[in-house]
TIVOFI-947149 format. One record per atom (N, C-alpha, C, O): atom name; x, z, y. Coordinates in pm, 1 decimal. Layout:
<rs>
<r name="CA" x="X" z="Z" y="Y"/>
...
</rs>
This chain:
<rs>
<r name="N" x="1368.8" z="-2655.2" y="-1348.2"/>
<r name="CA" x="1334.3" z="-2733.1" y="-1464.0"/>
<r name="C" x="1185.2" z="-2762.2" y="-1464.2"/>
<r name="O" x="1098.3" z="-2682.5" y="-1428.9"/>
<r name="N" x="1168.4" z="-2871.4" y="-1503.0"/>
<r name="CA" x="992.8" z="-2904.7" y="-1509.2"/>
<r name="C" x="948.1" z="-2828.7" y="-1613.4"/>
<r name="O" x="1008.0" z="-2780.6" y="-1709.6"/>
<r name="N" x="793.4" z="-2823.8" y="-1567.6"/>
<r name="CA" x="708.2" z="-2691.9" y="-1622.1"/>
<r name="C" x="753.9" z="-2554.4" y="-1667.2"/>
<r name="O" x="710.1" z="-2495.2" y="-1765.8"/>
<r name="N" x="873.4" z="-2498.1" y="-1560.3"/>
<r name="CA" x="857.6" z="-2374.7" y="-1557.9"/>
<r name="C" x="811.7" z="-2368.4" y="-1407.5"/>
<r name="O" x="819.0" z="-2450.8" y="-1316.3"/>
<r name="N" x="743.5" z="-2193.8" y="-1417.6"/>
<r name="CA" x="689.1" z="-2178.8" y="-1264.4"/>
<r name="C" x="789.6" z="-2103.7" y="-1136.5"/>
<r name="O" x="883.0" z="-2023.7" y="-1143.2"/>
<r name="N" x="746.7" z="-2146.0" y="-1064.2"/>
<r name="CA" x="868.8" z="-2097.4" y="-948.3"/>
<r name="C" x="859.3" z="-1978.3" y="-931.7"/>
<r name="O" x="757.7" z="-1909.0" y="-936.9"/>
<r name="N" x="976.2" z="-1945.7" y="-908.7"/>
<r name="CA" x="1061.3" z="-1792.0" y="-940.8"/>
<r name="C" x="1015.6" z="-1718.6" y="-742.1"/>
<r name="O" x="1072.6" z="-1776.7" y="-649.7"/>
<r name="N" x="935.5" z="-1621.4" y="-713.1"/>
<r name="CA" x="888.7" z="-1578.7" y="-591.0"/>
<r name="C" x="971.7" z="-1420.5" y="-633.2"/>
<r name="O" x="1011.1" z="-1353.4" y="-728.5"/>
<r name="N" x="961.0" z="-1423.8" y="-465.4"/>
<r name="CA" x="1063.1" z="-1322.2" y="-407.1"/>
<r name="C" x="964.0" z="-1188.3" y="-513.4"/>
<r name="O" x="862.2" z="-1197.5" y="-581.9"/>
<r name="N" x="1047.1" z="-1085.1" y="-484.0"/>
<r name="CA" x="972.7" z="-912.0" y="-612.1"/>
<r name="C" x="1034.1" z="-817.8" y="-489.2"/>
<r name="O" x="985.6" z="-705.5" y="-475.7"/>
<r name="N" x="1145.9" z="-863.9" y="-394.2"/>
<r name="CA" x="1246.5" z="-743.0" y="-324.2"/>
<r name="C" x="1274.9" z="-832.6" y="-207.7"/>
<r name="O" x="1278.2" z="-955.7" y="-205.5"/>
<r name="N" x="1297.2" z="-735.4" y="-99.0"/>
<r name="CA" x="1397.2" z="-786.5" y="-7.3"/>
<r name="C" x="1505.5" z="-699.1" y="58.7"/>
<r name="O" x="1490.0" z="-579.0" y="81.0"/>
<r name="N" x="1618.1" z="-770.4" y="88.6"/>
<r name="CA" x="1675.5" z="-676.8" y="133.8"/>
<r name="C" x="1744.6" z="-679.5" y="317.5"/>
<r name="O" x="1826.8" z="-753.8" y="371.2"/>
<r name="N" x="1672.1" z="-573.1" y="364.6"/>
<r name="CA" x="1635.1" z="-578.6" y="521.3"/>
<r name="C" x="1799.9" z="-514.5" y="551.9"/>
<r name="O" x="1862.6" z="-428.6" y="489.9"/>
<r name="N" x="1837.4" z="-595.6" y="673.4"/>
<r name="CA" x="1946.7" z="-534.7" y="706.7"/>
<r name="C" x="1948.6" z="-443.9" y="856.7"/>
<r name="O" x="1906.0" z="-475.1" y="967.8"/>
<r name="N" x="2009.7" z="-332.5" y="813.2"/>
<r name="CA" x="1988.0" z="-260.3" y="1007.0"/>
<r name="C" x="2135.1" z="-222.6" y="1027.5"/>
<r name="O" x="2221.3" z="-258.9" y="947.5"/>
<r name="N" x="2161.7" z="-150.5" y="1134.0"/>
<r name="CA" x="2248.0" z="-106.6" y="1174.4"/>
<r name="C" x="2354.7" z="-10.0" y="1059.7"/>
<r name="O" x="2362.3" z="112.6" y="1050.6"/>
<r name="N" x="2392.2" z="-63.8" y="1020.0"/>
<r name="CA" x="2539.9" z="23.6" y="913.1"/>
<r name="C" x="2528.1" z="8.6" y="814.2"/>
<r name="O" x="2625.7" z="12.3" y="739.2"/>
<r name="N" x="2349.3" z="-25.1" y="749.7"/>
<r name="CA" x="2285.4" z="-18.0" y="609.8"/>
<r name="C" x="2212.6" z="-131.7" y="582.5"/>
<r name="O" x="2146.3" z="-200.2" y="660.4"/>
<r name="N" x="2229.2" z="-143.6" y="478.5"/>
<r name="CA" x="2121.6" z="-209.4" y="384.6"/>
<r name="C" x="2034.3" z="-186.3" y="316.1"/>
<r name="O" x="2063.2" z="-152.8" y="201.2"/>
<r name="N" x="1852.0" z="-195.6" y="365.4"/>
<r name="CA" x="1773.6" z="-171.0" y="253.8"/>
<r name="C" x="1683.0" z="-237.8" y="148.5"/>
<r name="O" x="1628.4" z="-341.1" y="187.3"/>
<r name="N" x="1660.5" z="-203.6" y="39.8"/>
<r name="CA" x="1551.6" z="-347.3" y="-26.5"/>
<r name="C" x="1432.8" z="-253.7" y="-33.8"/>
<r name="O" x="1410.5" z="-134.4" y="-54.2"/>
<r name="N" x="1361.8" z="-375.3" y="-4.7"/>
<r name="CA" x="1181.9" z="-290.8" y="-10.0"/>
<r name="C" x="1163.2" z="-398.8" y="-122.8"/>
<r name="O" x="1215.6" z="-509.5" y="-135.7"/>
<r name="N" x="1081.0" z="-338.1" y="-192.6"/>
<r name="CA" x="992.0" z="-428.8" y="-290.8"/>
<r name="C" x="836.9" z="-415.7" y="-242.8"/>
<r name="O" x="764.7" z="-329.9" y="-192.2"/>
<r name="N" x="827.0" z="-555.3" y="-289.6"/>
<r name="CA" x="733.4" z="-624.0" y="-187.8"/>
<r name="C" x="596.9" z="-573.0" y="-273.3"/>
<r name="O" x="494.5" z="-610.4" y="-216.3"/>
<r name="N" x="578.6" z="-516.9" y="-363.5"/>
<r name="CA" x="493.3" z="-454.3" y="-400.8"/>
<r name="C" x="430.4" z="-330.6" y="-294.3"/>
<r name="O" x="311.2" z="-300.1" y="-289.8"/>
<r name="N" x="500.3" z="-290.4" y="-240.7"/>
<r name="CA" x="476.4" z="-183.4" y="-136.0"/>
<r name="C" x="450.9" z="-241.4" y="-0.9"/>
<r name="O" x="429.1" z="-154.5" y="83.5"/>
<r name="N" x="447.4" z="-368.5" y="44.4"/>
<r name="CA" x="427.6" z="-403.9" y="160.7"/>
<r name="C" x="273.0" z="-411.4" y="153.0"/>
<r name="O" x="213.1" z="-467.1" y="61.0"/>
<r name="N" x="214.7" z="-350.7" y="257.4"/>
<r name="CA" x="70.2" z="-352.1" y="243.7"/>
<r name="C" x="32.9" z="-520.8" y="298.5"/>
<r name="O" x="-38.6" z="-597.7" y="234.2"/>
<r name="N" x="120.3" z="-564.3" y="470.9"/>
<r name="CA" x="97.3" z="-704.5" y="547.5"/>
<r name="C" x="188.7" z="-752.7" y="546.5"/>
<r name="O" x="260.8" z="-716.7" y="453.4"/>
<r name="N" x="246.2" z="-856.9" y="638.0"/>
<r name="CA" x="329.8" z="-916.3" y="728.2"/>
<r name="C" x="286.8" z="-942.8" y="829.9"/>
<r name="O" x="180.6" z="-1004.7" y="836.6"/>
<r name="N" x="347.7" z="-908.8" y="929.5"/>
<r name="CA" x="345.4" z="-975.1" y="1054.5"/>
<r name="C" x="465.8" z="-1048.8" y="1136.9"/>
<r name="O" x="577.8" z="-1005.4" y="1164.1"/>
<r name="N" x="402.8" z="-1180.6" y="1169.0"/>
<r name="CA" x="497.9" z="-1206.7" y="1248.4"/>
<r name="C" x="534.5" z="-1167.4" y="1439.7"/>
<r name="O" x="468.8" z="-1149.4" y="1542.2"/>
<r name="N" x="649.5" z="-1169.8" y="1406.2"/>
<r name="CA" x="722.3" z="-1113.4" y="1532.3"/>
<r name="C" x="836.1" z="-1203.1" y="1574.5"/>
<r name="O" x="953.5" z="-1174.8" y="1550.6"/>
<r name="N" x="788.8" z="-1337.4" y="1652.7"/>
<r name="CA" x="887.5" z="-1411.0" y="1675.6"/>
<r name="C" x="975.9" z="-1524.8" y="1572.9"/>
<r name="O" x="945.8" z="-1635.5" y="1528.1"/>
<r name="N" x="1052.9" z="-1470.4" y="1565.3"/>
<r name="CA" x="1180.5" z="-1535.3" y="1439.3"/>
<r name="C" x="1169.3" z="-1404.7" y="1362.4"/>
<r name="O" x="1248.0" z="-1397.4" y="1268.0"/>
<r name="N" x="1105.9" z="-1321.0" y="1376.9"/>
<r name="CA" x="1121.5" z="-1218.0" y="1265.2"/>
<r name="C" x="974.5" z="-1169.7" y="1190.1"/>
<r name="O" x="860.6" z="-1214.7" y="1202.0"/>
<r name="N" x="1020.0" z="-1077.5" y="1122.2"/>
<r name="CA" x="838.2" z="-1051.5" y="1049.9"/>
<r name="C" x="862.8" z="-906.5" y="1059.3"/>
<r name="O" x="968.0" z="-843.0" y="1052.8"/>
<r name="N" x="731.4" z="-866.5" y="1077.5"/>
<r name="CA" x="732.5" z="-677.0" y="1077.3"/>
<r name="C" x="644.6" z="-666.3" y="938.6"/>
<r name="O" x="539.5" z="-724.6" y="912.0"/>
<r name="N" x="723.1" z="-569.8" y="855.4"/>
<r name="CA" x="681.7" z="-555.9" y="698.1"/>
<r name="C" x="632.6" z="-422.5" y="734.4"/>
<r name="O" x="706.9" z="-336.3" y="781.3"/>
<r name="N" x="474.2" z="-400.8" y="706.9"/>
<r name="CA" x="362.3" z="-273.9" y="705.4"/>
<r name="C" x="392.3" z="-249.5" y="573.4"/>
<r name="O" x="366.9" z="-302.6" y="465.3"/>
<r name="N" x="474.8" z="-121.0" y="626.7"/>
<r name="CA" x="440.2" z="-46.4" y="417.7"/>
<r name="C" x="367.4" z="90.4" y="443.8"/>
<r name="O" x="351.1" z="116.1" y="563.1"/>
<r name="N" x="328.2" z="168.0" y="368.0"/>
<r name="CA" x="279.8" z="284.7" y="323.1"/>
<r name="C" x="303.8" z="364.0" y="475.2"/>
<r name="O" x="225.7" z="370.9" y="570.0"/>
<r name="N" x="443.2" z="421.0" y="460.5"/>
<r name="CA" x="521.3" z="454.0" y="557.6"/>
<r name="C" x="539.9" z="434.8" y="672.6"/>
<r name="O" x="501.1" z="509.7" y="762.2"/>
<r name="N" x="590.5" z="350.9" y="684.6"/>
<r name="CA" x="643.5" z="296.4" y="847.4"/>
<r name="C" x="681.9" z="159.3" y="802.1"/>
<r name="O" x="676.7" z="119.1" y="685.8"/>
<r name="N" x="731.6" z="73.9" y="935.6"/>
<r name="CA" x="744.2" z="-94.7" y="938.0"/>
<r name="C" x="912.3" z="-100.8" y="960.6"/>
<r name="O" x="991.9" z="-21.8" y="1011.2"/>
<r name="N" x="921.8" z="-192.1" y="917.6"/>
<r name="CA" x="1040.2" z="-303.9" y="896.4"/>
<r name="C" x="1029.0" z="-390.7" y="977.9"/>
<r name="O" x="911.9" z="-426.7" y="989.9"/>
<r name="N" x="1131.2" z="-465.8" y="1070.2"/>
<r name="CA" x="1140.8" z="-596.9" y="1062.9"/>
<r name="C" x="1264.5" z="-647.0" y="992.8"/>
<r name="O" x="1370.9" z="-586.3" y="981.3"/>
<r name="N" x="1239.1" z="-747.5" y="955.2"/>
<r name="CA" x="1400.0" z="-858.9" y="871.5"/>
<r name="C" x="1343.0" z="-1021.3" y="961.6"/>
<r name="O" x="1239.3" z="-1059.2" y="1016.1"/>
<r name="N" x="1411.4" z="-1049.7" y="948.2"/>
<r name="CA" x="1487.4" z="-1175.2" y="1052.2"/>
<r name="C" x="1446.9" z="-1306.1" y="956.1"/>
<r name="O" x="1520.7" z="-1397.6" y="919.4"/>
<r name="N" x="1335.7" z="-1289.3" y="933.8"/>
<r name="CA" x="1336.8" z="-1435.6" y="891.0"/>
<r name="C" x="1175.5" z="-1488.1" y="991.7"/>
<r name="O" x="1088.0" z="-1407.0" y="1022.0"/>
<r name="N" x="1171.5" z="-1631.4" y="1025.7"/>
<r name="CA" x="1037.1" z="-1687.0" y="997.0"/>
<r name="C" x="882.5" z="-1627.8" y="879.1"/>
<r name="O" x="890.4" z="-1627.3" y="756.2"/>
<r name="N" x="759.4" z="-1585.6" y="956.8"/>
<r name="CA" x="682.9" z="-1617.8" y="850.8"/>
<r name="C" x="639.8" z="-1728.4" y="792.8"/>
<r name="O" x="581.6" z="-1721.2" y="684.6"/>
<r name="N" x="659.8" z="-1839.1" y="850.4"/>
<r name="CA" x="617.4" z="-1953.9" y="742.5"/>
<r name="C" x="777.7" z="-1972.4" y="604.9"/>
<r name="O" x="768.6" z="-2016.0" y="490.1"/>
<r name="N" x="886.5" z="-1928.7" y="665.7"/>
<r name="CA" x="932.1" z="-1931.0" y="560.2"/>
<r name="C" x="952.9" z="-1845.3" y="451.0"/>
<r name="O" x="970.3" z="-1863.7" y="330.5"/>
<r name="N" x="945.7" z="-1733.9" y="533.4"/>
<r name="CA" x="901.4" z="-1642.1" y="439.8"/>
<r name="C" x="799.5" z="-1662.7" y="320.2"/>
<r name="O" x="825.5" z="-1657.8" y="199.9"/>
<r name="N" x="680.4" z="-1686.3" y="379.7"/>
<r name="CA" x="555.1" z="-1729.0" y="308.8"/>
<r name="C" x="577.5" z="-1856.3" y="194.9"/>
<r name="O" x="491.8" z="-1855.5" y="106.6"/>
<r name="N" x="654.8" z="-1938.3" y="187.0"/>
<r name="CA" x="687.2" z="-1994.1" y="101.9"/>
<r name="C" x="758.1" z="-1956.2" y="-38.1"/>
<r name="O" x="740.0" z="-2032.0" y="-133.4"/>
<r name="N" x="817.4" z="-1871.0" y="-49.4"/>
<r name="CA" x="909.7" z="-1720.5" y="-116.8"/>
<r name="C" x="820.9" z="-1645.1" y="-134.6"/>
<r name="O" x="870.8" z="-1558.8" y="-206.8"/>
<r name="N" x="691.9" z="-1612.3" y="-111.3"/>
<r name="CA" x="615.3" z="-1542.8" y="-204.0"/>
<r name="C" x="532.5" z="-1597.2" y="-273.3"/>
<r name="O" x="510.9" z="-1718.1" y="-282.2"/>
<r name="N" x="458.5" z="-1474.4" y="-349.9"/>
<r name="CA" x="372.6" z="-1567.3" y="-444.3"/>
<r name="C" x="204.0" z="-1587.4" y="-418.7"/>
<r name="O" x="124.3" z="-1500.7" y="-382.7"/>
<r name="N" x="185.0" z="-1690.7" y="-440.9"/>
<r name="CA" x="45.2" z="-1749.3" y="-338.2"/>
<r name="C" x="-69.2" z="-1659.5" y="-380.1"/>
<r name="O" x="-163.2" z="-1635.7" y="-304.3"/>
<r name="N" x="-58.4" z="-1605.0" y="-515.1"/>
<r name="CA" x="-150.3" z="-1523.9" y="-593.0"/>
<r name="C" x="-176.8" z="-1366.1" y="-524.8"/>
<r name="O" x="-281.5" z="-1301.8" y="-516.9"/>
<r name="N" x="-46.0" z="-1334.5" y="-482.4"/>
<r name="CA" x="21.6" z="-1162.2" y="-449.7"/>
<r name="C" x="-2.9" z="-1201.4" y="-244.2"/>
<r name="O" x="-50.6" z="-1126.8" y="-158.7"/>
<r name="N" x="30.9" z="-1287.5" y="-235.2"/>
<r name="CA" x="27.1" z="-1262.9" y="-62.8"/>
<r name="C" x="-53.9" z="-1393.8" y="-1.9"/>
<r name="O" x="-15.2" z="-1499.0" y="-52.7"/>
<r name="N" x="-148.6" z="-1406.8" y="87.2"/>
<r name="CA" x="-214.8" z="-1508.0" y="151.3"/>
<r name="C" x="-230.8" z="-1487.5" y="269.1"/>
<r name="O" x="-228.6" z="-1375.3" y="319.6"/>
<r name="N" x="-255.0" z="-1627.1" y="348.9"/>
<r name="CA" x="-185.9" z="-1615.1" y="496.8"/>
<r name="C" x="-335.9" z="-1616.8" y="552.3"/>
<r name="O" x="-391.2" z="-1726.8" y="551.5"/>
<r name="N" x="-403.5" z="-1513.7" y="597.6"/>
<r name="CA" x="-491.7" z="-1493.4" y="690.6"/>
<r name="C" x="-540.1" z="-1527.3" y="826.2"/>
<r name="O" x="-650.6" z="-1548.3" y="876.4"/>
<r name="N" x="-415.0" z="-1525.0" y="868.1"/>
<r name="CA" x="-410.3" z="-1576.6" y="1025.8"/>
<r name="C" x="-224.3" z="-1644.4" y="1044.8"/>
<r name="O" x="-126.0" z="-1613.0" y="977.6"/>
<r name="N" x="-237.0" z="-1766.7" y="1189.4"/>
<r name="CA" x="-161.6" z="-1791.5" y="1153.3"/>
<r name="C" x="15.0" z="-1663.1" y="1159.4"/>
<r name="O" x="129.6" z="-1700.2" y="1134.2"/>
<r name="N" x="-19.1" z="-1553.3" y="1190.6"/>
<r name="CA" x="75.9" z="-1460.8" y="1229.7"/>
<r name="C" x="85.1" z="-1378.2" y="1125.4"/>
<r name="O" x="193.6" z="-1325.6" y="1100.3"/>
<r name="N" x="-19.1" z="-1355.1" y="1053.4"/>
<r name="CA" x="-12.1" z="-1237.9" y="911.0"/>
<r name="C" x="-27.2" z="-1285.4" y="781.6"/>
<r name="O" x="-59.2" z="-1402.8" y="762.5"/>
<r name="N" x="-3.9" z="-1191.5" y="671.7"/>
<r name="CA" x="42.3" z="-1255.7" y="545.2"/>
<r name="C" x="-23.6" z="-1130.4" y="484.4"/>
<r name="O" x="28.2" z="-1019.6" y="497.9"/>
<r name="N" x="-120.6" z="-1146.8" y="427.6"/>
<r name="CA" x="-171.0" z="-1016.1" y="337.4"/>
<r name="C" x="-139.2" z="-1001.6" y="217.4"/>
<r name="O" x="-126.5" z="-1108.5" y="157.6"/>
<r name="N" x="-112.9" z="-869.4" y="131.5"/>
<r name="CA" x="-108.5" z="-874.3" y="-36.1"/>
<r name="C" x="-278.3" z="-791.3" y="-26.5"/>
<r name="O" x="-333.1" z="-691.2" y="19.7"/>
<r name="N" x="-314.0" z="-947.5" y="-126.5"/>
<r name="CA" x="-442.7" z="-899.8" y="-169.4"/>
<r name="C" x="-494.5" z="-792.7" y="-204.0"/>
<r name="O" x="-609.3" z="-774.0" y="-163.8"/>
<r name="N" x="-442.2" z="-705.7" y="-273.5"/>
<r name="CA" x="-441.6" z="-574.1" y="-356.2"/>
<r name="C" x="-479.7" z="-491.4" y="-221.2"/>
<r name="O" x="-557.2" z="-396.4" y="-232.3"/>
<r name="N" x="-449.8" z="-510.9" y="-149.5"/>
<r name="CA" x="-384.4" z="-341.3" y="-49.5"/>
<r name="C" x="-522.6" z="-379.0" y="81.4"/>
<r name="O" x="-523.9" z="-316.3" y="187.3"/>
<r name="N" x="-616.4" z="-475.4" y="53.1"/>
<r name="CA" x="-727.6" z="-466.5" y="179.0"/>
<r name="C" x="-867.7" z="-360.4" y="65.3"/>
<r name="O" x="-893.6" z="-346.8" y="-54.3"/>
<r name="N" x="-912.5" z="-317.3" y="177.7"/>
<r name="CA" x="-1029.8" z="-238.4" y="108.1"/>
<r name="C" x="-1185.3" z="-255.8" y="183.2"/>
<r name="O" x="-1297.5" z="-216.7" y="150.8"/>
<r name="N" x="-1148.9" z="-310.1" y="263.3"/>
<r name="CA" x="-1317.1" z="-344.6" y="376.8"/>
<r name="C" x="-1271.9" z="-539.2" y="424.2"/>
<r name="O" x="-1178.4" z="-616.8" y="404.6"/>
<r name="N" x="-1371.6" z="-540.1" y="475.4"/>
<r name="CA" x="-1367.8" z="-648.0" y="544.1"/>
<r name="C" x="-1429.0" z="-709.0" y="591.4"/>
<r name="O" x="-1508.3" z="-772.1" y="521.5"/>
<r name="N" x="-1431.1" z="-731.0" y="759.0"/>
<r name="CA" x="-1481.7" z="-745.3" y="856.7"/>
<r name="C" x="-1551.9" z="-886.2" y="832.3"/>
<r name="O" x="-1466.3" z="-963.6" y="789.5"/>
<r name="N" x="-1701.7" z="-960.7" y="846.1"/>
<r name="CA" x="-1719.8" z="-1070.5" y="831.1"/>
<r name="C" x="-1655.2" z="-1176.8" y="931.4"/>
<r name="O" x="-1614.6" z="-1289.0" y="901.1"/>
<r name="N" x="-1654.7" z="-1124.5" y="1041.8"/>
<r name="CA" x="-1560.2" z="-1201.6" y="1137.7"/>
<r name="C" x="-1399.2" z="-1208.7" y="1161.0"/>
<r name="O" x="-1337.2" z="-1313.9" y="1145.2"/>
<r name="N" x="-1344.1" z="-1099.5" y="1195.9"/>
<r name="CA" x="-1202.8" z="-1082.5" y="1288.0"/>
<r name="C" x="-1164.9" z="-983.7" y="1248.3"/>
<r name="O" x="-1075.0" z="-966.7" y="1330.6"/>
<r name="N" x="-1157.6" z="-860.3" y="1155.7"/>
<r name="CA" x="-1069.0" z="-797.9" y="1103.1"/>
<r name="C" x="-1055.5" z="-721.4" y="962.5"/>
<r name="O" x="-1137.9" z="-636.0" y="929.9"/>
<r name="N" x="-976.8" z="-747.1" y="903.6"/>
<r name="CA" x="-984.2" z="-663.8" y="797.2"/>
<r name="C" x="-904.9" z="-546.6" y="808.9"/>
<r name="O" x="-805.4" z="-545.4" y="881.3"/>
<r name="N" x="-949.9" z="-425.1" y="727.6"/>
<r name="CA" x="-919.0" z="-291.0" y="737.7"/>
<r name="C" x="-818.0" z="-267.5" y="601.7"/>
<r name="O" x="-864.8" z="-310.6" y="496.4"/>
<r name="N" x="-709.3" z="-215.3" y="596.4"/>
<r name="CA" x="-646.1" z="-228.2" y="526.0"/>
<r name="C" x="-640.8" z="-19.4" y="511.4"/>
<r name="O" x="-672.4" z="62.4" y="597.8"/>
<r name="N" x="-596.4" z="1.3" y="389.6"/>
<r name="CA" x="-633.8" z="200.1" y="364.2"/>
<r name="C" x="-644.4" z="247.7" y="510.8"/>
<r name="O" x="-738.1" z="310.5" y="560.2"/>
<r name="N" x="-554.7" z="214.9" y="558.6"/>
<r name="CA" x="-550.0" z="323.3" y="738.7"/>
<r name="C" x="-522.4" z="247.5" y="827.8"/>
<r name="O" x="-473.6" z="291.1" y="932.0"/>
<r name="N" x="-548.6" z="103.2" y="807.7"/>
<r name="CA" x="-434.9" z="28.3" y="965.7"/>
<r name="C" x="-533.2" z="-100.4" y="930.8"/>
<r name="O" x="-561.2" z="-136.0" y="816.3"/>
<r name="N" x="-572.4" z="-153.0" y="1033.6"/>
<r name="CA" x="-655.0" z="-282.2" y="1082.5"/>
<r name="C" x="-568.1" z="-353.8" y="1157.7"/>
<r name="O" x="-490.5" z="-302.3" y="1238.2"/>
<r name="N" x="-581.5" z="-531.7" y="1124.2"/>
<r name="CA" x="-474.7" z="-633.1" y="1178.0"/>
<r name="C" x="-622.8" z="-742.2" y="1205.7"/>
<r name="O" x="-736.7" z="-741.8" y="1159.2"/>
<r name="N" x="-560.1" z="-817.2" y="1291.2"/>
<r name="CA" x="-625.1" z="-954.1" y="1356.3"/>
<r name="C" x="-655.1" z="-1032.0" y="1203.4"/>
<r name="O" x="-570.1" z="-1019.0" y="1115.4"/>
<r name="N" x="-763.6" z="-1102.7" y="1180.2"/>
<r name="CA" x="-732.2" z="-1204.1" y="1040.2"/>
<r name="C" x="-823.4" z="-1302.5" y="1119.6"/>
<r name="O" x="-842.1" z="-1295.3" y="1241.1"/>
<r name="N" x="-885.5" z="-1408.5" y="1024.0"/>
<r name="CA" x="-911.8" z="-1512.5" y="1046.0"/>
<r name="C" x="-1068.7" z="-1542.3" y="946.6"/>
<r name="O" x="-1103.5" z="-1454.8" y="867.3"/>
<r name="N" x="-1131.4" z="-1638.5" y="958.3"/>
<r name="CA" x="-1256.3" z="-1712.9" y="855.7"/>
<r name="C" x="-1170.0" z="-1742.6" y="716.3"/>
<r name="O" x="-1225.3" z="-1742.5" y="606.3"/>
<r name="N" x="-1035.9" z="-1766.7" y="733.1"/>
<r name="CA" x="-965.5" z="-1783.4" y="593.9"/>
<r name="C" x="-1014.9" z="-1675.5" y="427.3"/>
<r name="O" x="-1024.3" z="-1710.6" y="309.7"/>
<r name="N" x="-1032.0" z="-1563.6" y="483.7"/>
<r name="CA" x="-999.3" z="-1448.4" y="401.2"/>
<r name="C" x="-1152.6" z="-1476.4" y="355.4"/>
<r name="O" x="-1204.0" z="-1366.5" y="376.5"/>
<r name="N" x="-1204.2" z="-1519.0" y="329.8"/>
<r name="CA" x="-1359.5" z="-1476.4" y="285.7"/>
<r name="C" x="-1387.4" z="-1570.4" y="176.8"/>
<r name="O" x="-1485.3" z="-1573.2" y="102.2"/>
<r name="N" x="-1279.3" z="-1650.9" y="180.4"/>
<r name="CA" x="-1301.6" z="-1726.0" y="-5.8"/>
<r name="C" x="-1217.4" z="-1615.6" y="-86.0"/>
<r name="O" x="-1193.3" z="-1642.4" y="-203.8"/>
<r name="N" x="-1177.9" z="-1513.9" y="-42.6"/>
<r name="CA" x="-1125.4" z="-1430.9" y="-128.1"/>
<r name="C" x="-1190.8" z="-1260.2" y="-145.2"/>
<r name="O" x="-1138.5" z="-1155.5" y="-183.1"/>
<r name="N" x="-1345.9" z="-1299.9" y="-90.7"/>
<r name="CA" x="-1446.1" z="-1171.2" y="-81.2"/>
<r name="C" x="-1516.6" z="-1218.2" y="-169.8"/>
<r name="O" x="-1483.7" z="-1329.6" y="-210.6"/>
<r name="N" x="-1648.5" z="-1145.7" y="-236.6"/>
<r name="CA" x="-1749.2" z="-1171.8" y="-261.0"/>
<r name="C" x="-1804.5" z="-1037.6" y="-229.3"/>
<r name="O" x="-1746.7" z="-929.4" y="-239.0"/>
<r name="N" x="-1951.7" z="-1067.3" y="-181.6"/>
<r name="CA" x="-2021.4" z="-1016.8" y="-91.0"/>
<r name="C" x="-2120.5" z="-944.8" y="-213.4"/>
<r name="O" x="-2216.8" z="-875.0" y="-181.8"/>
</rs>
């Protein structure tokens, strides 16, 4: 309906061998892509689920996740340093990023 705002993914639900799990995407620290699939960095340990990151990236919300490089998808919240060039440091784990991320620093 016009002027309501579009409804972005909160959960997903990853499928593996026998089971089904939903992560909420609040807990995903990145994304990475992996092919036709994306590897979801949480707290814990990684996920992959079977989708595209560009389509993925469309299903979230532009505010909660931004695309850094063209392979990763950050939630803003969860970076804590950041490299002026080529990487940002996320609590314990560093990924490839891009010149993108630095309209979203201030120095």
């Amino acid at each position: 309906m016009p002027g309501q705002a579009p409804a972005y993914l909160r959960q997903l639900s990853i499928r593996s061998v026998g089971r089904i799990d939903v992560v909420q995407l609040e807990e995903v620290r990145y994304i990475s892509a992996a092919g036709n699939y994306v590897q979801l960095h949480l707290a814990q340990c990684r996920m992959l689920h079977r989708v595209p990151i560009s389509t993925l990236e469309h299903h979230l919300d532009p505010a909660i996740f931004v695309r850094v490089h063209r392979s990763v998808l950050v939630r803003l919240v969860s970076f804590s340093e950041i490299d002026a060039i080529t990487t940002v440091t996320y609590r314990a784990t560093a990924c490839v990023s891009s010149k993108k991320l630095r309209h979203f620093c201030t120095y």
